[in-house]
N, C-alpha and C positions, 0 to 999 in steps of 0.2 A: 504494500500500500504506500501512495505517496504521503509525502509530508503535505500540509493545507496548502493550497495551491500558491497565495499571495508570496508567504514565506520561498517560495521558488525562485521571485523576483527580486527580494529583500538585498540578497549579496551579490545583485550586480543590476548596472541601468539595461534596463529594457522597453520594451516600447508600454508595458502597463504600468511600469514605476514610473515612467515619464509622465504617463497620462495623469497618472494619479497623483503629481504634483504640486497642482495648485492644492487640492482636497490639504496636503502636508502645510502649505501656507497658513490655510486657515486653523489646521491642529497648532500650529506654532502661536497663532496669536491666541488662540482660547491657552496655550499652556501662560504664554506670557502675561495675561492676564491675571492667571490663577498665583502664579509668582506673585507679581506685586500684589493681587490682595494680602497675600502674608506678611510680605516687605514691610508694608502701608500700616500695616494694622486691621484694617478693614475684615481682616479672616482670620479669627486667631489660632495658633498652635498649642495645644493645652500640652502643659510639662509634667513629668512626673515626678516623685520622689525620689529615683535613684536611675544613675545613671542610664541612657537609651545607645544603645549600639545598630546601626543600619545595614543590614548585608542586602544592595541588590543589584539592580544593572541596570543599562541606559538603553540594552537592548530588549526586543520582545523574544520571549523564550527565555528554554535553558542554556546557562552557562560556567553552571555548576557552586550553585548557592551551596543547597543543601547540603554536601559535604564539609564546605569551609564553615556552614553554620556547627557543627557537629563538632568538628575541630576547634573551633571558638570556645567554645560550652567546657568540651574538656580541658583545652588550655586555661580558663580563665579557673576550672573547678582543682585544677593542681595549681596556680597561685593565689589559693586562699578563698578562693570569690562563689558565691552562692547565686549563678545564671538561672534566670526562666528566659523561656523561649516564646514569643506572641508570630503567629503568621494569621494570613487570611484563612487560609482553608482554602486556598482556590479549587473550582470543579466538585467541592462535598456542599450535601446540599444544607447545612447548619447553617442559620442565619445569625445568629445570636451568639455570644462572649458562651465558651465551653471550655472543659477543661478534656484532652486529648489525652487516654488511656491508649497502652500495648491493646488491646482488645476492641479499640475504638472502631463501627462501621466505618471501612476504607469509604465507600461511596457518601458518605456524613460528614467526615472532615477531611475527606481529599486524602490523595496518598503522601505527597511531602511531611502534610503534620504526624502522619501515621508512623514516618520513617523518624523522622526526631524524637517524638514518642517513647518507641523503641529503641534505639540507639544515643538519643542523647545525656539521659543519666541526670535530666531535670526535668521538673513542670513545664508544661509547654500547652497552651491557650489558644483557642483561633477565637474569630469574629471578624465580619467585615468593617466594624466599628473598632480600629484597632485599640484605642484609648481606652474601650469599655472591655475590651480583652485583656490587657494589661491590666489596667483596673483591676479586674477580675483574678486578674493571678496574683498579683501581690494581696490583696484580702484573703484569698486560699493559703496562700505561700508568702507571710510576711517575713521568711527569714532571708526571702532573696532580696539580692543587693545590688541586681542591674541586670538586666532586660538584653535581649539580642532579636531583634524583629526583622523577621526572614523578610524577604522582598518586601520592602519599604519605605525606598529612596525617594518613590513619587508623591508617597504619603506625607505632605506636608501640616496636615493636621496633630500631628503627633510630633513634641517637639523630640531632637535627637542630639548626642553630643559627640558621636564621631560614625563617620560614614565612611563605608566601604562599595564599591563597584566591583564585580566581577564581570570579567569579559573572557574570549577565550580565543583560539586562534583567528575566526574572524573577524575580528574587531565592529566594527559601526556598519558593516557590510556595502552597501552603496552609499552611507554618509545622508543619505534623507529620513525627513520626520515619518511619523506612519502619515499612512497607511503605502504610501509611495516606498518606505524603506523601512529598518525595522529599527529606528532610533526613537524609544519616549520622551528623550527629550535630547536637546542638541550635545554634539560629543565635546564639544567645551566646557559643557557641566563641569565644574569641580566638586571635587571631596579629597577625605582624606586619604586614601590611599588607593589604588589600585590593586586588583589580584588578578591573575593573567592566569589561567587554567593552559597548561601544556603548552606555553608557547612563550617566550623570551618577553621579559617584564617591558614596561614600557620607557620610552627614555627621558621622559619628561614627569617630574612631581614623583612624590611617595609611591614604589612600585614593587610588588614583590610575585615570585612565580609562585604559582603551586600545581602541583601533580597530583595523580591521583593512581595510586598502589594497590594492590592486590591482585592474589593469584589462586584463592580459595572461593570454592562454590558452595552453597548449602542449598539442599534439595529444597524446592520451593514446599512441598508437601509435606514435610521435616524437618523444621530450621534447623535442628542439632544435628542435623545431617552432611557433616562438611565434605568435599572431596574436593583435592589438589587438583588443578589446571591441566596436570601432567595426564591425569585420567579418562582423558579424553582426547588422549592422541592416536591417530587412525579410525576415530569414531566418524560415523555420517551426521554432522549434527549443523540444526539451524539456529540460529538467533533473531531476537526479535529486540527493538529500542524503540519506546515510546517514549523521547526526551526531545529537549530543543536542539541536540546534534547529534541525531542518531551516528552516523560516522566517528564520531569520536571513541563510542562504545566497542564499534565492529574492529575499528583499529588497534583496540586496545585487545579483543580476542586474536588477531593476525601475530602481534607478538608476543602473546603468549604462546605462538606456535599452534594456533586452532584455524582449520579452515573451516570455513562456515558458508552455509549460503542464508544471504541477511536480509532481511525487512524490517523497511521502517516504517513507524506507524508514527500519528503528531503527538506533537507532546501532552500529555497527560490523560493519555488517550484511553477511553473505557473497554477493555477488551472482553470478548466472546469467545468462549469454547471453539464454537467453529472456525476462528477465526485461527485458531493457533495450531489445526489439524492436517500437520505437515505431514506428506507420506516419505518414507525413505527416510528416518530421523531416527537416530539412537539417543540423539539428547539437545533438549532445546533449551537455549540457552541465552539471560538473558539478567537485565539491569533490577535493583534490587527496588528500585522506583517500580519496575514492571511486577516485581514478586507480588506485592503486597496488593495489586488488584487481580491477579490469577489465583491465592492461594483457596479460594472455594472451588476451584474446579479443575485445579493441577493436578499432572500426570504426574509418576514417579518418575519421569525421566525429563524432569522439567528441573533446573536448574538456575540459581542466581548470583552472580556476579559480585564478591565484597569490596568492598571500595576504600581506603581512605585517605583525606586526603595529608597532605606532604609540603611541611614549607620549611624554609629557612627560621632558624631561633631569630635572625633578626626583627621578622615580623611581629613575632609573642613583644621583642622588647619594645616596640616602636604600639601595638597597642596597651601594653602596660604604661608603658612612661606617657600614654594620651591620657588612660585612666588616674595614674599620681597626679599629673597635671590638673586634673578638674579638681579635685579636691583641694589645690592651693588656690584656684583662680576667684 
């Protein structure tokens, strides 16, 4: 299956990203708009108690938040710091400020909050009212002592005290606003730092790489079910990625020495039994974002992907020394 058709045009000028260019003019001035009413005063950003960390992108799609969210949580919970986690929930159908249990309906709070959830070893809240989310978690969880709100850089309603962008080897793709290109807002945004998923940091302003490691699978129908990379050499097996670079996933089984024949689906994509009834497959295999909306109806020869990600100690010190820093200012 392909990826959503527009995303096709995104990372490069073509004649419907052309077309579609004035449409990005006017997205620019409703964004610039919404800008100054914050500037201005006129729209205010409600702060909270303790400190707000922002991980998101300028891009639409994935480019590898949730990982770096994950690694945050646990870097900040080995220097001392008691992290909750607030996202939307995007794609689960919860309206309203929740708190995000390992058992939580995937299709209720979307599968990124599911995977934090699970893997990140804090409280973690969605709602689409992020402030009432947050809210929400420090009353449940008042021993925490500072916030990391997954995709949240456009959320100017919520105020924040240090911002992160992830990007990844594409960068801005053709450099236009949506709906013509896949930039939310223009790529001279600032913040504080940059993170660059697999691909050489940026040369300009706060920049740091990260990678993302792993070569263990755990049966999608068993999580305790681990098996090594190596187990599946000479196997006939498919892969499947529902993310914002599917490509990135598939490259990442090529070196592990797996050949695969690969489909992608769009990102956060609701999958069907039938959809995944590959013939000729000894084991299908696939991103841990995709696990958690298959495991009602996973085979045993279905398989997911452990991920984590990988930076330099300089990054931990450069967001540490942000955090000492608010505390004196």
């Amino acid at each position: 299956m392909a990826a959503n058709f527009p995303e096709k045009h995104w990372y490069r000028l073509s004649a419907l990203s052309l077309a579609l260019w004035p449409a990005s003019l006017l997205f620019r001035l409703l964004l610039e708009l919404r800008r100054l009413g914050y500037r201005s005063g006129v729209l205010r950003a409600l702060r909270l108690p303790v400190p707000v960390i922002v991980v998101g992108n300028l891009v639409a799609g994935g480019t590898g938040k949730t990982p770096l969210v994950l690694w945050l949580a646990a870097m900040l919970k080995r220097h001392g710091r008691r992290p909750g986690i607030v996202s939307r929930g995007y794609r689960g159908s919860a309206t309203g400020p929740m708190e995000v249990a390992a058992d939580s309906p995937v299709d209720s709070v979307g599968d990124e909050p599911l995977l934090l959830a699970r893997a990140g070893g804090c409280p973690v809240w969605i709602g689409r009212n992020r402030f009432a989310a947050a809210a929400g978690l420090l009353g449940a969880h008042p021993d925490c002592d500072l916030l990391i709100l997954d995709d949240g850089l456009q959320h100017y309603a919520l105020a924040r005290d240090i911002e992160i962008a992830v990007e990844d080897g594409r960068g801005a793709g053709n450099g236009l606003l949506l709906p013509a290109g896949p930039l939310r807002e223009p790529a001279s945004r600032r913040v504080d730092a940059w993170v660059v998923n697999s691909a050489p940091a940026r040369a300009h302003g706060p920049s740091f790489r990260m990678d993302l490691r792993g070569e263990q699978f755990r049966r999608v129908a068993a999580p305790h079910d681990g098996v090594p990379a190596s187990a599946f050499a000479r196997k006939k097996l498919h892969a499947i990625a529902g993310i914002g670079n599917p490509k990135r996933f598939f490259d990442q089984l090529a070196r592990l020495g797996l050949e695969s024949v690969n489909h992608a689906f769009p990102d956060h994509h609701a999958y069907r039994a039938g959809e995944l009834a590959f013939g000729d497959c000894d084991a299908l295999l696939m991103t841990a974002k995709d696990a958690v909306k298959c495991e009602a109806f996973a085979q045993q020869h279905w398989y997911a992907l452990q991920v984590e990600a990988e930076l330099a100690p300089a990054f931990s010190d450069f967001i540490l020394a942000k955090l000492n820093g608010l505390k004196t200012a």
